[in-house]
C-alpha positions in Angstrom: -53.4 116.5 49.1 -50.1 116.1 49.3 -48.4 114.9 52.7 -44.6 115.1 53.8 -43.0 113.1 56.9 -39.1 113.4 57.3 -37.3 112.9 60.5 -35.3 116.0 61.2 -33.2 115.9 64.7 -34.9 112.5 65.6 -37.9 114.3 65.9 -41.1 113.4 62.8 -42.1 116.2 60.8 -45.1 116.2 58.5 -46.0 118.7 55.9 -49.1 119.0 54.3 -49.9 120.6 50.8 -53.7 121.2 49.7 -55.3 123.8 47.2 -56.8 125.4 50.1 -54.0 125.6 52.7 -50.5 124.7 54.0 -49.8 123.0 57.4 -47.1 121.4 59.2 -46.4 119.3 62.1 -44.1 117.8 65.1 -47.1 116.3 67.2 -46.3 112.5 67.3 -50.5 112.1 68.3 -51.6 114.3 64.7 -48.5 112.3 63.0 -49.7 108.9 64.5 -53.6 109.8 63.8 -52.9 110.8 60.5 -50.9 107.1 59.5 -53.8 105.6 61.3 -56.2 106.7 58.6 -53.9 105.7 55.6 -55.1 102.7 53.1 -53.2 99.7 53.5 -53.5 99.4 49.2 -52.0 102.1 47.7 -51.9 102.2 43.8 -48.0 102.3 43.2 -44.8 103.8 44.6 -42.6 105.8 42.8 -39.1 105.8 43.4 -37.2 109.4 43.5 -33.6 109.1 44.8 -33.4 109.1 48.2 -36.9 109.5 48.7 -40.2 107.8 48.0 -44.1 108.5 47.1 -46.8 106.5 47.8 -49.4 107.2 45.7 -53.3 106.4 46.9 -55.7 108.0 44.0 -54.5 111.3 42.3 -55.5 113.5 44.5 -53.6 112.0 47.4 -49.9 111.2 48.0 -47.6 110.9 51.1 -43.7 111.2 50.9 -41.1 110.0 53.1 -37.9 111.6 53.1 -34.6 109.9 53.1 -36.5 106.5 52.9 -33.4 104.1 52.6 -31.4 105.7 55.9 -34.5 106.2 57.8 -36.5 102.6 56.7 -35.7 101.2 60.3 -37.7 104.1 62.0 -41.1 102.6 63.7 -42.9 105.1 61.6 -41.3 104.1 58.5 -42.3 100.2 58.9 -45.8 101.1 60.6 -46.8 102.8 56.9 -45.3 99.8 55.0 -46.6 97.1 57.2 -49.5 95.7 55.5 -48.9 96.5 52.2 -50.0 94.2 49.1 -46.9 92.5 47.9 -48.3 93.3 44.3 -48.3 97.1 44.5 -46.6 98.5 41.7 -42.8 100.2 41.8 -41.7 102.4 39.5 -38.3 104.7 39.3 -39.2 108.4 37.3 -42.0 108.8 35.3 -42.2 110.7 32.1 -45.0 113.0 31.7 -47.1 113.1 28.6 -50.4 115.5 27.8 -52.1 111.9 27.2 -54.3 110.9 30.8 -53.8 107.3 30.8 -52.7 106.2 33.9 -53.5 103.0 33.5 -50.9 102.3 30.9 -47.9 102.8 33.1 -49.3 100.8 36.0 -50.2 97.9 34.0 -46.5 97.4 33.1 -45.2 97.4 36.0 -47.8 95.7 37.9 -46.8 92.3 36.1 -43.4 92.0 37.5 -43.2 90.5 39.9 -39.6 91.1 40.6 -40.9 94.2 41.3 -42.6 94.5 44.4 -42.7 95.5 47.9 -41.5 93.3 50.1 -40.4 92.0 52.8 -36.3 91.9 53.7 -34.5 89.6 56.3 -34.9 91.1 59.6 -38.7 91.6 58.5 -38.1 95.4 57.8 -39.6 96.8 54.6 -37.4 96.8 51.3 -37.8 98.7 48.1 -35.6 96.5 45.9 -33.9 98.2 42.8 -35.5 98.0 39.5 -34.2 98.1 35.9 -37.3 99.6 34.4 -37.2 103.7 33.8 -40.0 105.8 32.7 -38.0 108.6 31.0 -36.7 111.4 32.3 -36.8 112.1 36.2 -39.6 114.1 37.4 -39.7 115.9 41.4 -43.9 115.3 41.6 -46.9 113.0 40.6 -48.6 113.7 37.8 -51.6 112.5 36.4 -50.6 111.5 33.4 -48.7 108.4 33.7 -47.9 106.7 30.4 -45.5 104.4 28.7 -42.9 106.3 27.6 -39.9 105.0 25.2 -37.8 102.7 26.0 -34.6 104.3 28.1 -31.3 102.8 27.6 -31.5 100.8 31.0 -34.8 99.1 30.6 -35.2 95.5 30.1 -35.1 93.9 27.4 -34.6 90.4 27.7 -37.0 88.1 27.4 -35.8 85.7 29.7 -35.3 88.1 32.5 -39.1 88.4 33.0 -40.7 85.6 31.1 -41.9 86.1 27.3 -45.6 87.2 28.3 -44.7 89.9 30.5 -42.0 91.1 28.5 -44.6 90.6 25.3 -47.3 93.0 26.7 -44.6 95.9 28.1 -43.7 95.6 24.5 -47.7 96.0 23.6 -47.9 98.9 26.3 -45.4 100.9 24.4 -46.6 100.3 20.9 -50.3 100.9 22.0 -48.8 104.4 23.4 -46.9 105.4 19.8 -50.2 104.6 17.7 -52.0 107.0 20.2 -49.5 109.7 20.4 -49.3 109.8 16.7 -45.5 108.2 16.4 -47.4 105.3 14.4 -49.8 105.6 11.9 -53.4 104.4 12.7 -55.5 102.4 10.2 -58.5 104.7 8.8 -61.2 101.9 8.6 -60.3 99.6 11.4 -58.0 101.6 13.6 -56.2 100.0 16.6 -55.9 101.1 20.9 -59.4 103.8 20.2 -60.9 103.1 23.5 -57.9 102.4 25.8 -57.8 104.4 28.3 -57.9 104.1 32.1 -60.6 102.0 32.4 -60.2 99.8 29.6 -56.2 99.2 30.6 -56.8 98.9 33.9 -59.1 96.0 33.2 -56.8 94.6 30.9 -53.8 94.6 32.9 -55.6 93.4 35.7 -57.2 90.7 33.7 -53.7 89.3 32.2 -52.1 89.3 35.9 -54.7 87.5 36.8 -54.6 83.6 37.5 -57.9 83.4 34.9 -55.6 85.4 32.6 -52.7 83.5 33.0 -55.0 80.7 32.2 -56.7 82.2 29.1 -53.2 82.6 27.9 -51.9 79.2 28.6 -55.0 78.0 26.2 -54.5 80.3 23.8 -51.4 79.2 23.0 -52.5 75.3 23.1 -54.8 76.0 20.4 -53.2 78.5 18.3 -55.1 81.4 19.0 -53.5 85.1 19.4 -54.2 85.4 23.1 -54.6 89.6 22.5 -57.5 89.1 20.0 -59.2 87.1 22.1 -58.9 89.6 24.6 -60.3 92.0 22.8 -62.9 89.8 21.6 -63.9 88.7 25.2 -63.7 92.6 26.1 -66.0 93.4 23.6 -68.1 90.8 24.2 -68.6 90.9 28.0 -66.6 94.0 29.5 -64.8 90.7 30.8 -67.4 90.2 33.3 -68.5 86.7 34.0 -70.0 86.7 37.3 -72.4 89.3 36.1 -73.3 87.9 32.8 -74.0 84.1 33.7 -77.4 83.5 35.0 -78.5 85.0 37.9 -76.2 87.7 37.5 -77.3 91.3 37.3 -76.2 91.6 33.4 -77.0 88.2 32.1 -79.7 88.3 28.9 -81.0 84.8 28.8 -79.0 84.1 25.7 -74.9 84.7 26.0 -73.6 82.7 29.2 -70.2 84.3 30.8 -67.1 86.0 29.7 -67.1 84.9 26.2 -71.0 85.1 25.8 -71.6 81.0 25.0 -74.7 81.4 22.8 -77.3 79.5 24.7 -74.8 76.2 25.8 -77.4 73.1 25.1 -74.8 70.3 25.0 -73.0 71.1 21.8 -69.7 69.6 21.6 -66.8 71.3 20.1 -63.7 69.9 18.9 -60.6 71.9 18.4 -56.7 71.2 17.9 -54.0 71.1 21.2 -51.2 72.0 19.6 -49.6 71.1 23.1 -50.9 67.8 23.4 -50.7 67.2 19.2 -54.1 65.8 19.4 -57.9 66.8 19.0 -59.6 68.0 21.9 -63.3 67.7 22.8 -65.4 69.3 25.1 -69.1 70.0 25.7 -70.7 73.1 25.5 -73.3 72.4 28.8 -74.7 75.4 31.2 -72.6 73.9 33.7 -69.5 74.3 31.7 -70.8 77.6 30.4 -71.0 78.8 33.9 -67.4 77.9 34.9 -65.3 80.8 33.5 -62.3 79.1 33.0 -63.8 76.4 30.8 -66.2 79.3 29.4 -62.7 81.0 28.3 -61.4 77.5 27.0 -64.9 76.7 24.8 -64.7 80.0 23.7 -61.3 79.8 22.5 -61.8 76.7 20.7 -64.7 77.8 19.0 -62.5 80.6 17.8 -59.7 77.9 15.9 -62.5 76.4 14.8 -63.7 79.6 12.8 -60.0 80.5 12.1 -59.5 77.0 10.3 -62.8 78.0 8.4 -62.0 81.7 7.2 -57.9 80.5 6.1 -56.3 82.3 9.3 -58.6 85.8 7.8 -58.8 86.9 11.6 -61.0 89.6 10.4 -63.6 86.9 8.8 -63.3 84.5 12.2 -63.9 87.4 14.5 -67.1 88.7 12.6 -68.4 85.3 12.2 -68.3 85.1 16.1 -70.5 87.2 15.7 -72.9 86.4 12.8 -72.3 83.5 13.0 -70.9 81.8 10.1 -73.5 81.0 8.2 -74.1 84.5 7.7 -70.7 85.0 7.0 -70.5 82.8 4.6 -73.3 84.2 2.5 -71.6 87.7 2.7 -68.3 86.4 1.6 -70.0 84.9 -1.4 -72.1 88.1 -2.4 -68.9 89.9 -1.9 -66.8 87.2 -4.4 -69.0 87.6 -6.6 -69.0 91.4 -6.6 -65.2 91.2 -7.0 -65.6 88.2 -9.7 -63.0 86.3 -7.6 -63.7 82.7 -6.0 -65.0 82.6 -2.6 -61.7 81.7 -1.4 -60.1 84.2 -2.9 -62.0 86.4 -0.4 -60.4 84.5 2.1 -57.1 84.5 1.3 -57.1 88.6 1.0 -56.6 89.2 4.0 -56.3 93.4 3.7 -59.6 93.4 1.8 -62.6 94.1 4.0 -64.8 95.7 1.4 -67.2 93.0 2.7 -68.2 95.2 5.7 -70.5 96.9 3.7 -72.4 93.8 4.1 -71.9 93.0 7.1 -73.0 96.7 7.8 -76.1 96.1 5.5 -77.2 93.1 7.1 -77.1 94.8 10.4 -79.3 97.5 9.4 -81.9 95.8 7.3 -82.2 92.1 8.4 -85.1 91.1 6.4 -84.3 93.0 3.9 -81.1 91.7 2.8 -82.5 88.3 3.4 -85.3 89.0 0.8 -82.6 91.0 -1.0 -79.8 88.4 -2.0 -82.5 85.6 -1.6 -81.0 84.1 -5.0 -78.4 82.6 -3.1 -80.0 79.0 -2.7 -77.4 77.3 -0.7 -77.4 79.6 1.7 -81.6 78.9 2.4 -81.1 78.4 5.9 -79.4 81.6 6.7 -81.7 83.1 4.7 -84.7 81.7 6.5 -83.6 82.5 9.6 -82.7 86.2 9.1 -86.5 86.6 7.4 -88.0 85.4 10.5 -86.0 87.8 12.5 -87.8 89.4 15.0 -85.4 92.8 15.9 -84.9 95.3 13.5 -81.3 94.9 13.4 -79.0 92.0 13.5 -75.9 91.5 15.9 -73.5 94.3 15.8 -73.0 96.2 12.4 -69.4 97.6 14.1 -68.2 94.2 15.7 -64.8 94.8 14.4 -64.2 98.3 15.3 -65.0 97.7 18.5 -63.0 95.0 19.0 -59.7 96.3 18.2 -60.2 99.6 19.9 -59.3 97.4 22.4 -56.3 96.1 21.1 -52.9 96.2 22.7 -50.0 96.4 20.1 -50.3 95.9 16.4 -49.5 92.7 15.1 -51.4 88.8 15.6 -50.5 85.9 15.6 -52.6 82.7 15.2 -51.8 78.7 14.1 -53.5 77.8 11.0 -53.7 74.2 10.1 -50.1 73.8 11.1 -49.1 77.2 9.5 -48.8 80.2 12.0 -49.9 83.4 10.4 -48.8 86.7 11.4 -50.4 89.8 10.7 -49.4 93.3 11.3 -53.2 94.6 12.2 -51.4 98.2 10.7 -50.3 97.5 7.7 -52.0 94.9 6.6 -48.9 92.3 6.0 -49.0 89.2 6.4 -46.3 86.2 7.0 -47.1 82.6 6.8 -44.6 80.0 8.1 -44.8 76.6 8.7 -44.7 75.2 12.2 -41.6 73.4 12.4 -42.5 71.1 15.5 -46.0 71.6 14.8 -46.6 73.4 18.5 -47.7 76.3 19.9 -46.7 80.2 19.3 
């Protein structure tokens, strides 16, 4: 539904719009009844001209007319009074055939120069914004997306701090592969399960303090902070409460957000490329159970498997996983295959004919244990997947599913004092040494 209030000869008037039926109003009680019942939380505000709409789920939306020469009205601040300071503002949306609302709120939702708030004499203020949405539309629609950029967007950096700016940037590149604009890969293709769901999480997880934390680590140790969305996305729905013990999801094995395999005291030592030093930290059930320290364990495991695989993100991510050991024996029954060196493997960065065998192993544990048995110095892998009890092992389509996650199209990551970017599309890759030896 629909709802209208304008003031017309200093009296309220409030039109209603349904499929079923039309109806309009002058009683202050129905007027005041109706405000009553109104969420204080609604999902955004859309700017249009003169006039505004409030937008509480798609199917419900209230308009007030004349907004900026009526905002003193007690009405007008009664409906505003209350509101989250966070609720997204938008001016004009562009429609697209696309049903991903998500992706237009996120944006804006991590601005926060852009929110409601409140103005001197305590009265309600929508302040102006620089960000448009294409071309101006008179109703709500459905399907909010990124559109291109318009000619008055922003686009410095500096105005709204590099991470913000980084994932409106994301937002819009994520929309382009979907609508076509960009080719997708065929064998690991990028953004196939965002949608409103999967946004919504993600935008809410990055404008989150834990996110904004996640971030902050990621770029003390070198890691792209995007993948390791995705990978703690893929590996927990980014659910901690639920998945540590006790919690309705949790499996007895993988602890948290970024699943810590069974945390028995382990320590693991990464590189702070903030601090210039080694970092250490114990992987315990207590630490496993706090999720920022879960995020930060998780995130030095990761450079710790990036240094191993040469920067080969797509290596690392599988062998969080497998598990490197099992990783390393595929690598080597793939090198051999190729007749290249194992760390030519490595180095290849747009090769992943070594799925196959990750795909293999996944079906047929034992099997390929028994199968490439040959390989000696890997015995203890080998042992351990013949004494597998399941009849598959970890997740054959680890790397799909990550990056159907994935918001934009290029990584970056620190390698050993090199950072490594890789555009996830094409399959290029730049190396370039850290000058000051610090973070991304």
């Amino acid at each position: 539904m629909e709802v209208t209030i304008e003031l017309v000869n200093n009296r309220l008037l409030m039109k209603s719009v349904s499929k079923k039926r039309r109806r309009r109003t002058n009683s202050t009680r129905a007027i005041n009844q109706f405000v009553e019942q109104l969420p204080s939380r609604p999902l955004l505000i859309e700017v249009l001209n003169n006039d505004i709409k409030i937008v509480y789920d798609k199917n419900s939306k209230l308009i007030l007319k004349n907004y900026k020469k009526n905002l003193n009205h007690q009405m007008y601040k009664r409906i505003f009074d209350g509101m989250d300071e966070n609720i997204p503002i938008v001016n004009n949306v562009k429609i697209n055939k696309i049903k991903i609302i998500a992706l237009a709120l996120a944006s804006v939702a991590l601005f926060s120069s852009i929110t409601l708030k409140k103005g001197k004499d305590d009265q309600t203020e929508i302040p102006s914004t620089s960000i448009s949405y294409g071309a101006e539309q008179d109703s709500f629609s459905d399907d909010y997306v990124m559109s291109e950029k318009s000619s008055d967007t922003i686009t410095s950096s500096d105005e709204i701090g590099q991470e913000n700016y980084d994932f409106l940037t994301r937002l819009e590149q994520t929309n382009d592969i979907i609508n076509g604009k960009i080719k997708n890969r065929e064998d690991i293709p990028l953004a196939t399960s965002i949608n409103e769901y999967s946004t919504s999480k993600i935008a809410n997880f990055v404008n989150s303090d834990d996110g904004k934390y996640c971030f902050e680590m990621c770029d003390n140790f070198g890691v792209d902070p995007y993948t390791f969305l995705c990978l703690m996305f893929c590996e927990s729905s980014l659910n901690h409460e639920d998945t540590i013990p006790n919690g309705k999801f949790y499996n007895g094995f993988g602890v948290g957000i970024c699943q810590l395999e069974t945390p028995n005291g382990q320590e693991v030592t990464a590189f702070n490329y903030n601090t210039n030093q080694e970092e250490t930290i114990y992987e315990t059930m207590d630490n496993a159970i706090n999720k920022r320290t879960n995020m930060k364990i998780g995130i030095m495991r990761y450079q710790k498997v990036l240094d191993r695989y040469h920067g080969n993100e797509k290596l690392a991510l599988q062998s969080y996983n497998y598990g490197s050991g099992l990783v390393d024996l595929i690598v080597a029954i793939y090198a051999d295959e190729k007749g290249v060196s194992f760390d030519d493997v490595l180095n290849n960065y747009s090769d992943t004919g070594w799925l196959k065998y990750v795909q293999e192993a996944y079906e047929n544990p034992q099997g390929f244990a028994s199968k490439y048995s040959s390989y000696e110095n890997f015995k203890t892998t080998i042992d351990y997947l013949k004494n597998w009890q399941y009849k598959t092992y970890g997740n054959g389509n680890y790397l799909s599913d990550l990056y159907s996650y994935y918001v934009g199209m290029y990584s970056k990551n620190i390698v050993n004092g090199e950072t490594v970017e890789v555009n996830l599309l094409e399959n290029t890759v730049v190396k370039h040494v850290n000058s000051e030896n610090k973070s991304l």
